[in-house]
C-alpha positions as protocol buffer text, in pm:
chain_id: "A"
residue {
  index: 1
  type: UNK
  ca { x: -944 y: -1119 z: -475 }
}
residue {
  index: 2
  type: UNK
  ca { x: -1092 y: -1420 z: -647 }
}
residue {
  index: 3
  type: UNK
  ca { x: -904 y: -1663 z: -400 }
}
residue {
  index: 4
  type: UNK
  ca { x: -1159 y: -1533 z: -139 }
}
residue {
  index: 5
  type: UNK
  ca { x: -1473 y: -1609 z: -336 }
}
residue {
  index: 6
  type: UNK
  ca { x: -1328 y: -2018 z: -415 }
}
residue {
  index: 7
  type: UNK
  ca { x: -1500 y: -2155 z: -152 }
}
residue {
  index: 8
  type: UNK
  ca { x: -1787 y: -1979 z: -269 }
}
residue {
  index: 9
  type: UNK
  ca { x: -1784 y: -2080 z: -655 }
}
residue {
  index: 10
  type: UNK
  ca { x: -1665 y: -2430 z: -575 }
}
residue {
  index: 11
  type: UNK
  ca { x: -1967 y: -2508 z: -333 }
}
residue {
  index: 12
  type: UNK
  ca { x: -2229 y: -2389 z: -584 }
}
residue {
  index: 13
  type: UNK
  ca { x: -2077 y: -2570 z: -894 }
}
residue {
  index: 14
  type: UNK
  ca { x: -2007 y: -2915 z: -716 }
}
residue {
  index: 15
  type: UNK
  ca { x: -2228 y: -2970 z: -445 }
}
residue {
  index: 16
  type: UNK
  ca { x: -2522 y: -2739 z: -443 }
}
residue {
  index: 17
  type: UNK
  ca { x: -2651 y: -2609 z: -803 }
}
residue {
  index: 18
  type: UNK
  ca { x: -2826 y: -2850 z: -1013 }
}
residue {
  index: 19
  type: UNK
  ca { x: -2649 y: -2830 z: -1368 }
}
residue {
  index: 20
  type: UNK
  ca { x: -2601 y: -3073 z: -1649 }
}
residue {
  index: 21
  type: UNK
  ca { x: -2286 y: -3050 z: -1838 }
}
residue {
  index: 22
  type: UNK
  ca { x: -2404 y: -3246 z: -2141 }
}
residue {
  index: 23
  type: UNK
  ca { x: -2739 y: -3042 z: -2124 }
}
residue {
  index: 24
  type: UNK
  ca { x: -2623 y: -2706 z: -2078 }
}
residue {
  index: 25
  type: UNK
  ca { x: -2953 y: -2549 z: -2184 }
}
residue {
  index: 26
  type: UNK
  ca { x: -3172 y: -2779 z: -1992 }
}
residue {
  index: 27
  type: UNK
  ca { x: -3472 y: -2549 z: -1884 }
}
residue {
  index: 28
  type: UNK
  ca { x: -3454 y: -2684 z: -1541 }
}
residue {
  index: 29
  type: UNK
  ca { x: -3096 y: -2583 z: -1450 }
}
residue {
  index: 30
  type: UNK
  ca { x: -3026 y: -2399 z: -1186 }
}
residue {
  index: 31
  type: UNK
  ca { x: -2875 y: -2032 z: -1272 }
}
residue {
  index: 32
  type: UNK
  ca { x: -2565 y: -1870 z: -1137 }
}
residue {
  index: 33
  type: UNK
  ca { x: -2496 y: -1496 z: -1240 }
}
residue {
  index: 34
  type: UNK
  ca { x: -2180 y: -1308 z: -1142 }
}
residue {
  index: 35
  type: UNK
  ca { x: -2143 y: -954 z: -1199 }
}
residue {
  index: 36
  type: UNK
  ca { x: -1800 y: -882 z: -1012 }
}
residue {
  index: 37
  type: UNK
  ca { x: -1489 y: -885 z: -1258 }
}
residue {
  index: 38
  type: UNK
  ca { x: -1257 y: -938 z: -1005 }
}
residue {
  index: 39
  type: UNK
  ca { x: -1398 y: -1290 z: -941 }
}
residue {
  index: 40
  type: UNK
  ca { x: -1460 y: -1362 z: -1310 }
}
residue {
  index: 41
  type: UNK
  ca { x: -1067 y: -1584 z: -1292 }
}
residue {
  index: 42
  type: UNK
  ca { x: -1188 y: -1767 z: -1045 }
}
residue {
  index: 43
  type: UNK
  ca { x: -1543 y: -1841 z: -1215 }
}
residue {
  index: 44
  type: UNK
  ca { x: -1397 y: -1889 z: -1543 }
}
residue {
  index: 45
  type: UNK
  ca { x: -1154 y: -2159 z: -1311 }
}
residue {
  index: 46
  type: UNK
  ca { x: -1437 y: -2298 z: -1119 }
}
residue {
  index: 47
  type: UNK
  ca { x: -1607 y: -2395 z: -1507 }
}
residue {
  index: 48
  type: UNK
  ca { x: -1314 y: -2526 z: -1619 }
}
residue {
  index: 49
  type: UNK
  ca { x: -1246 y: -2811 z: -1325 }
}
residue {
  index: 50
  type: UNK
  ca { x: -1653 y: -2823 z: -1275 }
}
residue {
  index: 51
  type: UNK
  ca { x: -1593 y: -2948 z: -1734 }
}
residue {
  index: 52
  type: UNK
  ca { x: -1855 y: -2713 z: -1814 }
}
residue {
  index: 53
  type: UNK
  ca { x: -1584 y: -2556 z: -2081 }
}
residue {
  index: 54
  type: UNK
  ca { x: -1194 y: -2696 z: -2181 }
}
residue {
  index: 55
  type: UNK
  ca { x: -923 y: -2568 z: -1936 }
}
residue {
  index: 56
  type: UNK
  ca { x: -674 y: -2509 z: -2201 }
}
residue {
  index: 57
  type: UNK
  ca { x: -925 y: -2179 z: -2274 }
}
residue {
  index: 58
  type: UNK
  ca { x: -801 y: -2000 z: -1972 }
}
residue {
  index: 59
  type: UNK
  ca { x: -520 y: -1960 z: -2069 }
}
residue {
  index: 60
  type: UNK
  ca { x: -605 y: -1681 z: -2302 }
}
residue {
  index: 61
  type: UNK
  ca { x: -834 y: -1516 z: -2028 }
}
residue {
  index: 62
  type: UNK
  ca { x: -824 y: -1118 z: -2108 }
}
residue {
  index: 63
  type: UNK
  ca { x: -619 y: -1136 z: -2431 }
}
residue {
  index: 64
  type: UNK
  ca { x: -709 y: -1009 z: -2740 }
}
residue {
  index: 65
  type: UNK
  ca { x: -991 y: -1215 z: -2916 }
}
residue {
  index: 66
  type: UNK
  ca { x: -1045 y: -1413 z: -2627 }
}
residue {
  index: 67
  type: UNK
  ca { x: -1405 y: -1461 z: -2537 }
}
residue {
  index: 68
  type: UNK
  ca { x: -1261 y: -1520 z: -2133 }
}
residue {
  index: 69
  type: UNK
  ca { x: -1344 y: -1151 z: -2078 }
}
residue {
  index: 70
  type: UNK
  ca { x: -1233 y: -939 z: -1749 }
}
residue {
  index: 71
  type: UNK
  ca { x: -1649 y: -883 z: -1702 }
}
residue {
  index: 72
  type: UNK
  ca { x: -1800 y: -1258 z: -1780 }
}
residue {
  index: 73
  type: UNK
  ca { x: -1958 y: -1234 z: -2116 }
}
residue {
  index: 74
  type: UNK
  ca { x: -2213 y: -1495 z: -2258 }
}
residue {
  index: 75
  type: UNK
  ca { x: -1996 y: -1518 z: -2558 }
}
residue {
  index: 76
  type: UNK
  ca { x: -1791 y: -1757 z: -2337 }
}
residue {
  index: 77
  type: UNK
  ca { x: -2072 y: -2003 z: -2379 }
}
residue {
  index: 78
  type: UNK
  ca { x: -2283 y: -2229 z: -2182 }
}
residue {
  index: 79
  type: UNK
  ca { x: -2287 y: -2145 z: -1835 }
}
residue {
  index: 80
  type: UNK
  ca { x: -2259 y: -1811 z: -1848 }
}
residue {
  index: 81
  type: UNK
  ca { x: -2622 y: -1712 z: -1798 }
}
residue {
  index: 82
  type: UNK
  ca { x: -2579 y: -1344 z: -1909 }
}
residue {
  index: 83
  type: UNK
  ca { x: -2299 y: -1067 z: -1980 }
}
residue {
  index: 84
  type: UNK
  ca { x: -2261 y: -847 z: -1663 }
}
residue {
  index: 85
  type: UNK
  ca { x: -2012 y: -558 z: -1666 }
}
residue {
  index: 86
  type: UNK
  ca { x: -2134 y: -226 z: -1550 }
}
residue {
  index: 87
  type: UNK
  ca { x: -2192 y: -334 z: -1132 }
}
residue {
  index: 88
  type: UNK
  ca { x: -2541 y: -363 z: -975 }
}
residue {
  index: 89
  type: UNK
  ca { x: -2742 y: -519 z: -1317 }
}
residue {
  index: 90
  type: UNK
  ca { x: -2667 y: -877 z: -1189 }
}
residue {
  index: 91
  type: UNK
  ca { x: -2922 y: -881 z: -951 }
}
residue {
  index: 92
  type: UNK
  ca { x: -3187 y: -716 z: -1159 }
}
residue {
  index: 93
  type: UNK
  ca { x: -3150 y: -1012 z: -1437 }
}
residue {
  index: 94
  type: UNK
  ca { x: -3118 y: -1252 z: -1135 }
}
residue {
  index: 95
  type: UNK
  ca { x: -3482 y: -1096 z: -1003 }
}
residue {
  index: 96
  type: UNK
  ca { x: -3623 y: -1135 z: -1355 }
}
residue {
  index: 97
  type: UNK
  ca { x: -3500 y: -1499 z: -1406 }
}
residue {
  index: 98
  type: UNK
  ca { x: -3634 y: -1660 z: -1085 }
}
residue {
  index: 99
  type: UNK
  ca { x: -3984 y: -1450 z: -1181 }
}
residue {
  index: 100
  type: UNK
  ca { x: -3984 y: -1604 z: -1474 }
}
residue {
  index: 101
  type: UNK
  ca { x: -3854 y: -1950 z: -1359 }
}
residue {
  index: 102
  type: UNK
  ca { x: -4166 y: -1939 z: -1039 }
}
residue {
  index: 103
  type: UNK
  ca { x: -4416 y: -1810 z: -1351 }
}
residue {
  index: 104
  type: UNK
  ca { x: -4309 y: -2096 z: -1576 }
}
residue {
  index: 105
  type: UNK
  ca { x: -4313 y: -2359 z: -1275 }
}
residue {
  index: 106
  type: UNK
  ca { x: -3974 y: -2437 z: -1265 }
}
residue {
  index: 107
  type: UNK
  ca { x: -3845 y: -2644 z: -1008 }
}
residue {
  index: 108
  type: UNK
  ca { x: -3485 y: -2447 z: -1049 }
}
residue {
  index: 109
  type: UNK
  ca { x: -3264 y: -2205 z: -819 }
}
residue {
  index: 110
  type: UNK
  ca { x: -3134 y: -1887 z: -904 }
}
residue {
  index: 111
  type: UNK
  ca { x: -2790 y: -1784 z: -722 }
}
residue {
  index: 112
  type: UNK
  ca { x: -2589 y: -1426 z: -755 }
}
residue {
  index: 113
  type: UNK
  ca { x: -2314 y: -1346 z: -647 }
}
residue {
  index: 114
  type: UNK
  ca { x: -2231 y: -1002 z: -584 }
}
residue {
  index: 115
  type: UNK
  ca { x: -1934 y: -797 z: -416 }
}
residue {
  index: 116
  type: UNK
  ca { x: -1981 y: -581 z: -123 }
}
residue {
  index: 117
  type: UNK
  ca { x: -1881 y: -268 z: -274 }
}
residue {
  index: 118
  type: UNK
  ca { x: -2136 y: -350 z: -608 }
}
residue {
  index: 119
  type: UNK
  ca { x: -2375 y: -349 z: -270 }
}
residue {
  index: 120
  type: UNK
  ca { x: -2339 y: 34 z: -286 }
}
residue {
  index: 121
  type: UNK
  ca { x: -2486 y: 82 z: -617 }
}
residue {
  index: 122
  type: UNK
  ca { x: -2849 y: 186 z: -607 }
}
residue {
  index: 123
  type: UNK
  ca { x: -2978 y: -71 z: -889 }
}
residue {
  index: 124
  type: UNK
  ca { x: -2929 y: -359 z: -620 }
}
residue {
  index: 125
  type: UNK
  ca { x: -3198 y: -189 z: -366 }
}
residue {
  index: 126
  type: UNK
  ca { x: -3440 y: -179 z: -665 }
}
residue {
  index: 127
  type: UNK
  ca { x: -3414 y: -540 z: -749 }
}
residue {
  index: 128
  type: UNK
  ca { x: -3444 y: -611 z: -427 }
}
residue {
  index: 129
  type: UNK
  ca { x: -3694 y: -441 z: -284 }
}
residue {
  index: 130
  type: UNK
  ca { x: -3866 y: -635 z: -586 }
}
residue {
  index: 131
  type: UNK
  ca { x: -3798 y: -964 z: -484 }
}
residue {
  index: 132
  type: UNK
  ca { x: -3908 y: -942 z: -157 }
}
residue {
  index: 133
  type: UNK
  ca { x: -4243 y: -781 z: -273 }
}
residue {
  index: 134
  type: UNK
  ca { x: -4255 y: -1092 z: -505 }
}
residue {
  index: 135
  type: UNK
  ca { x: -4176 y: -1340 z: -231 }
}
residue {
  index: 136
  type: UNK
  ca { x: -3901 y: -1512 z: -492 }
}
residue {
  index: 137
  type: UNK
  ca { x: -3798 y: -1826 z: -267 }
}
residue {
  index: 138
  type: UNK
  ca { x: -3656 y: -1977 z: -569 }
}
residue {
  index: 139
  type: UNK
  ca { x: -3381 y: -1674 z: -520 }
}
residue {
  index: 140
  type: UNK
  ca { x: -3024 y: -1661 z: -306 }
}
residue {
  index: 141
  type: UNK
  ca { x: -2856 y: -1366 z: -292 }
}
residue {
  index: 142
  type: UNK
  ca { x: -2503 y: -1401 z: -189 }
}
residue {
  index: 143
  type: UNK
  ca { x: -2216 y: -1132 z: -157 }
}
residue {
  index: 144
  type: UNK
  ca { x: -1865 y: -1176 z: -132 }
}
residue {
  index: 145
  type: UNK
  ca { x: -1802 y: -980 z: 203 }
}
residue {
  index: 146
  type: UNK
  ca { x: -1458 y: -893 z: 145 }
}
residue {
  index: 147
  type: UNK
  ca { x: -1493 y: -551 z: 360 }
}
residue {
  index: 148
  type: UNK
  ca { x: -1299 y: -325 z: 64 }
}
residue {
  index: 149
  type: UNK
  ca { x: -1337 y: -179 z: -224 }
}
residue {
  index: 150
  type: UNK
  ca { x: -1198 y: -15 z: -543 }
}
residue {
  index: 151
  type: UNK
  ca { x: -1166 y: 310 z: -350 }
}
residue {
  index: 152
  type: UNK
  ca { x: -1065 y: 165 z: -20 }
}
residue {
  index: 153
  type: UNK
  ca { x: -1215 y: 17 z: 309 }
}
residue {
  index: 154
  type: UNK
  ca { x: -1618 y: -54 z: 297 }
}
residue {
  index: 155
  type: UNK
  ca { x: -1656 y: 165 z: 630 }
}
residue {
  index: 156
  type: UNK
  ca { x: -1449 y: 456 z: 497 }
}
residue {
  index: 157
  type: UNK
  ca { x: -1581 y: 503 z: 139 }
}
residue {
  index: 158
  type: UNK
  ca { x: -2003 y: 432 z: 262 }
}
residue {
  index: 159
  type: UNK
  ca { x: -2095 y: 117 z: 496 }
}
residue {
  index: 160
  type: UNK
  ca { x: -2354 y: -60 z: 449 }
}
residue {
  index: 161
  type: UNK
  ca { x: -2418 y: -152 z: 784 }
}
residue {
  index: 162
  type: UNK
  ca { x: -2638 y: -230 z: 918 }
}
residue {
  index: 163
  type: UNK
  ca { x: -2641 y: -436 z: 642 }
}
residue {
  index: 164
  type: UNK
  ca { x: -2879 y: -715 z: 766 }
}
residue {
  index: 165
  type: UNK
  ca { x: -3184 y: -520 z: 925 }
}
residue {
  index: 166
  type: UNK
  ca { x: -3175 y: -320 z: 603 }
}
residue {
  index: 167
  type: UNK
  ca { x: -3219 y: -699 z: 367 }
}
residue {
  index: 168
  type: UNK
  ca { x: -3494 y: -791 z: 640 }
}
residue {
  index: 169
  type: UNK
  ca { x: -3650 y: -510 z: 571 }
}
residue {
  index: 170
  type: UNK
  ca { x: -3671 y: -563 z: 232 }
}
residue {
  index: 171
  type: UNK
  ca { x: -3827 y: -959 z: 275 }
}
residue {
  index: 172
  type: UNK
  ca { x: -3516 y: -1175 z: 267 }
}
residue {
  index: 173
  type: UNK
  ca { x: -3406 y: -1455 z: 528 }
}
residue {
  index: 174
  type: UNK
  ca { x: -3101 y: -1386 z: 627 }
}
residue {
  index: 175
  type: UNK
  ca { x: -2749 y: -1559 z: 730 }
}
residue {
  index: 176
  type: UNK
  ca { x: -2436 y: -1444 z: 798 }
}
residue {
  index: 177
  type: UNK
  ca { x: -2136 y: -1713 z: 746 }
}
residue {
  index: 178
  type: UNK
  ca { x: -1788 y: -1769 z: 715 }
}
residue {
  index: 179
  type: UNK
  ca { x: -1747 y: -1743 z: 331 }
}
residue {
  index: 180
  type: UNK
  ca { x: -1416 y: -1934 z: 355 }
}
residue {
  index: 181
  type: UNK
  ca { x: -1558 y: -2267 z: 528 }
}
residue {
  index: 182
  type: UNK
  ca { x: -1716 y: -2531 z: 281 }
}
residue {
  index: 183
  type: UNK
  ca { x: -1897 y: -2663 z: 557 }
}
residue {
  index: 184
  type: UNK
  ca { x: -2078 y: -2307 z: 640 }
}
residue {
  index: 185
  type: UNK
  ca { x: -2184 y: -2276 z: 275 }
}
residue {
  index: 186
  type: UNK
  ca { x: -2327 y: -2581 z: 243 }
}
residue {
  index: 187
  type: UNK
  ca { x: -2514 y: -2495 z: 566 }
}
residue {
  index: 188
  type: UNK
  ca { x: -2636 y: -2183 z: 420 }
}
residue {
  index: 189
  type: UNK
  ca { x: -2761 y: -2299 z: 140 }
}
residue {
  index: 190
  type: UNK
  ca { x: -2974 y: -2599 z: 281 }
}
residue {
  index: 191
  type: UNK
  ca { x: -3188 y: -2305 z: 504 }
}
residue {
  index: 192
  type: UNK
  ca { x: -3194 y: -2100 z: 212 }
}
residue {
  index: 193
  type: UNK
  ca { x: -3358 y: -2393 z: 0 }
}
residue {
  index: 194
  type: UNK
  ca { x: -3563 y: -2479 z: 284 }
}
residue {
  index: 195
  type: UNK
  ca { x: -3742 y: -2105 z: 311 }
}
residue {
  index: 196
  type: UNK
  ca { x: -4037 y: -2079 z: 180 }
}
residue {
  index: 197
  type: UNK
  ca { x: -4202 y: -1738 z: 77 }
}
residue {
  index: 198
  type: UNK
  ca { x: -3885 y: -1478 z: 77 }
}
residue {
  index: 199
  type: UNK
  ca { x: -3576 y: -1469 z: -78 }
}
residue {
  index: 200
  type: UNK
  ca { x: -3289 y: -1549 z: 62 }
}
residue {
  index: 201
  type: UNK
  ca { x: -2932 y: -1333 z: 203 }
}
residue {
  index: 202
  type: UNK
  ca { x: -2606 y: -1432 z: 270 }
}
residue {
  index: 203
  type: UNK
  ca { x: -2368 y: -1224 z: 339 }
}
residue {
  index: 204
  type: UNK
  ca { x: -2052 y: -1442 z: 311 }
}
residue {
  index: 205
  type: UNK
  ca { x: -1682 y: -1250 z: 485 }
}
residue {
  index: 206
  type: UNK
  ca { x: -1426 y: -1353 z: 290 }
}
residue {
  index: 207
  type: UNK
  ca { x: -1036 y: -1264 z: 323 }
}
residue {
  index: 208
  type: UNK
  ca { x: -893 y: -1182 z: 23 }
}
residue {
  index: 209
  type: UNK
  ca { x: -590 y: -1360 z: -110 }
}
residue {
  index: 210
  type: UNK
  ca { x: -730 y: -1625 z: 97 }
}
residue {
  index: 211
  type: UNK
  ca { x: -476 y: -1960 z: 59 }
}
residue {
  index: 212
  type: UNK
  ca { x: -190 y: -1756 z: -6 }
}
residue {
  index: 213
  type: UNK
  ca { x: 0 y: -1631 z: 338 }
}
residue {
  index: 214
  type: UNK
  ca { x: 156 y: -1377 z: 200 }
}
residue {
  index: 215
  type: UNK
  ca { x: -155 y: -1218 z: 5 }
}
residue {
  index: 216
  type: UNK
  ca { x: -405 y: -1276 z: 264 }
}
residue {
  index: 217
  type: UNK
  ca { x: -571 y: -966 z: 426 }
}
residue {
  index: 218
  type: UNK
  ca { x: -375 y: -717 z: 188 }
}
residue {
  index: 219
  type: UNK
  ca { x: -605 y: -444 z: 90 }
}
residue {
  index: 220
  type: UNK
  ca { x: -533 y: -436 z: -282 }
}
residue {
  index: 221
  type: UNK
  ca { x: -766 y: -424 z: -589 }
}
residue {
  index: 222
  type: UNK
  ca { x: -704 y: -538 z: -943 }
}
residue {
  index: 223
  type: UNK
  ca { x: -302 y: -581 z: -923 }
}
residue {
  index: 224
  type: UNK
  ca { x: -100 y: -745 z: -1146 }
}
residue {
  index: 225
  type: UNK
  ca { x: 169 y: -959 z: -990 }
}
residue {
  index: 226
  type: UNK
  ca { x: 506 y: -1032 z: -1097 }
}
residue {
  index: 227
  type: UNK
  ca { x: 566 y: -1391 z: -1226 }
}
residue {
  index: 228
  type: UNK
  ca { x: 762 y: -1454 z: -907 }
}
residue {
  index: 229
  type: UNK
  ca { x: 475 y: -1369 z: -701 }
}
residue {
  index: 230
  type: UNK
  ca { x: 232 y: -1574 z: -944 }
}
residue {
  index: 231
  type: UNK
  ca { x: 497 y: -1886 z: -956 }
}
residue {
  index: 232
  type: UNK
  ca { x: 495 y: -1893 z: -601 }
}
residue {
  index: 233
  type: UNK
  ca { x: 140 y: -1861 z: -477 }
}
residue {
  index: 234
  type: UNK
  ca { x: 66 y: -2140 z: -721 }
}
residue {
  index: 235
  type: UNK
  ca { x: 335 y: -2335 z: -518 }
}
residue {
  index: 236
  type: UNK
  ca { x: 192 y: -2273 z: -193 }
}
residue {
  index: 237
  type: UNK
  ca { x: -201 y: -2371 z: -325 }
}
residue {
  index: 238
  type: UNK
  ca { x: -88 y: -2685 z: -485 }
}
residue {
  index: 239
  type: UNK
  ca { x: 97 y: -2817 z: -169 }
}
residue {
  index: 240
  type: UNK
  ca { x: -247 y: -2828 z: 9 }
}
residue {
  index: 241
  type: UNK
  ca { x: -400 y: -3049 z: -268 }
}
């Protein structure tokens, strides 16, 4: 699932956030909160090539001891702006962040990234019926539009739709883009910065197993693969490089 979300995670970290990796409590960084574990390989990934942490860590990602977590855990370190596990709380921290950042007058962002299914969890509506009450401009909202979930298909389990009119109704600006085109992102994010008084929505369709031929589209959640499988979607990503 994380290959879906790259595009994602490697347009915030190296062209759009604002981050210092010698500085990684500078008060003026812009935040990034994840709450999704199924993209936390690909965040902890993004970190690593982005130098915010050493790559040799991931390879103990999920093992015993290991601070690389299946839910992203601020015991990683810098970077991580908070532990997120149970789905729907990202936003809510996310809210209280850029409040605090527009209170303090902070010139930073605040990005989170959320799934679609965590979109079905009640806590999200809360937070953001509160940041469109608050007018937080200094907040994007972005979910990785994959169309499943744990339990199956969006539309079969509960859609969302229409998804939207509902975040318009609650005060956001908002685009819907290719997730998997760089150029799209980038887009998105230069309106986003550019509105003034609401937050800011994008809802970002992804494939998942995007990269891989023989992964992409496959409704699966949270497999394990064989090594062969592994071996040889690693082959196939590193011949586009």
């Amino acid at each position: 699932q994380g290959l879906g979300a790259a595009d994602m995670f490697a347009s915030l970290y190296f062209a759009e956030a604002t981050l210092d990796p010698a500085n990684p409590t500078w008060p003026d960084r812009d935040r990034i909160f994840l709450t999704t574990a199924h993209n936390t390989a690909i965040f902890y990934a993004t970190l690593a090539e982005r130098g915010l942490f050493d790559a040799e860590r991931l390879a103990t990602y999920v093992t015993d001891g290991s601070p690389l977590e299946i839910n992203s855990s601020e015991r990683m370190g810098p970077f991580v702006e908070a532990t997120c596990g149970s789905l729907g709380q990202g936003l809510s921290v996310a809210v209280g962040c850029a409040l605090a950042a527009r209170r303090q007058g902070r010139a930073c962002r605040v990005y989170v990234i959320v799934g679609d299914g965590e979109m079905q969890e009640g806590q999200i509506w809360e937070a953001a019926m509160l940041a469109g009450a608050k007018g937080l401009d200094n907040l994007c909202l972005i979910v990785d539009y994959n169309f499943v979930q744990s339990e199956g298909p969006m539309d079969l389990v509960m859609s969302l739709e229409p998804l939207m009119d509902k975040m318009e109704s609650f005060g956001f600006a908002c685009q819907e883009v290719d997730g998997n085109d760089i150029g799209a992102l980038l887009g998105a994010y230069d309106q986003a910065r550019e509105t003034k008084g609401k937050p800011s929505f994008i809802k970002a369709n992804t494939v998942m197993g995007k990269g891989v031929a023989s992964l992409e589209g496959l409704m699966f959640h949270q497999l394990r693969f064989p090594p062969e499988v592994a071996a040889s979607a690693r082959a196939e990503l590193e011949s586009r490089l």
